[in-house]
N, C-alpha and C positions, 0 to 999 in steps of 0.2 A: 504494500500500500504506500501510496505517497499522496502528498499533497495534490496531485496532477488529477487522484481516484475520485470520482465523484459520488459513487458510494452510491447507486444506482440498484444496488443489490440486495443492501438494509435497507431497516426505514430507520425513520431519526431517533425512532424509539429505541430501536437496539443500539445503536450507535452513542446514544443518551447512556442506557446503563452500563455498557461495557468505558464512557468515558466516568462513571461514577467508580471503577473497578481499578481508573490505570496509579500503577502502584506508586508513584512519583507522587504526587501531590497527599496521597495517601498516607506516605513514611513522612512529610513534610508535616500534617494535622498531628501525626503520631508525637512526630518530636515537640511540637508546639504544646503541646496534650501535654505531654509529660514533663513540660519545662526545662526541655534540653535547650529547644532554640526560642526564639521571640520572633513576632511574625516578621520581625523587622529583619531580624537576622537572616530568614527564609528570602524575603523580597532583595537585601544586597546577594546570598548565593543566586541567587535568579536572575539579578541583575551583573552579577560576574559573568555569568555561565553567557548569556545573553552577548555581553561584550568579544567574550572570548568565540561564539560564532561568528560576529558580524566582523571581527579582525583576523579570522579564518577565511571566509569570504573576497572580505578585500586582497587579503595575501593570495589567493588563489587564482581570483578577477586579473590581477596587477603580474601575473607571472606570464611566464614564453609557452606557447602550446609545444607536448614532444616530439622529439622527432620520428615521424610514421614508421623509420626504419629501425626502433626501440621499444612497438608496441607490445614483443616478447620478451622482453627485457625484463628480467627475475618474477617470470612468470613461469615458465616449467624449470626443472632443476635440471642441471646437467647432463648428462648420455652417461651412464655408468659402465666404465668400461673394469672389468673385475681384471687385478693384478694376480699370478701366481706366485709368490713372495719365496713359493720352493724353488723355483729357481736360479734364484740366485745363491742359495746356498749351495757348498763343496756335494752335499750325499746327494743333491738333486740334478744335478747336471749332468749330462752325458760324456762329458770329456773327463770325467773323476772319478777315479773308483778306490772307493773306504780303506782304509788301511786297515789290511787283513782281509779284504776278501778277494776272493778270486776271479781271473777276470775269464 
């Protein structure tokens, strides 16, 4: 869902009580309830939270689009190529043969 959803699907009704349900504003009455925060203290984090999107936004707006030839760019991991680590060691190699045994 996004902003863009016009919610064509619900009616306002449901959409009413699932927004009575959402847990955010919910843990925020809790705290206020229980005199951890003051509503004021609630409306500055809201009002942080708030600034820290719209300075999100700008820095986002204000930056260089990527380059189309970087659209896969640390998006799959690497091609794993498995190493056999036995051979580099003396018993693994074919040119070496163990002392003491026969060739």
């Amino acid at each position: 869902h996004s902003k863009s959803d016009r919610n064509r699907y619900r009616s306002k009704d449901e959409i009413a009580a699932w927004m009575e349900k959402d847990p955010i504003p919910r843990f925020a009455d809790m705290l206020v309830g229980h005199g951890v925060l003051s509503a004021a203290d609630v409306a500055a984090i809201e009002a942080e939270a708030d600034a820290e999107i719209t300075a999100a936004i700008a820095f986002a707006r204000a930056g260089t689009d990527p380059d189309p030839a970087e659209v896969t760019h640390d998006v799959y991991t690497p091609v794993y190529t498995p190493v056999d680590t036995r051979a580099d060691t003396p018993a693994h190699t074919s040119s070496h043969t163990p002392a003491g045994a026969v060739a």
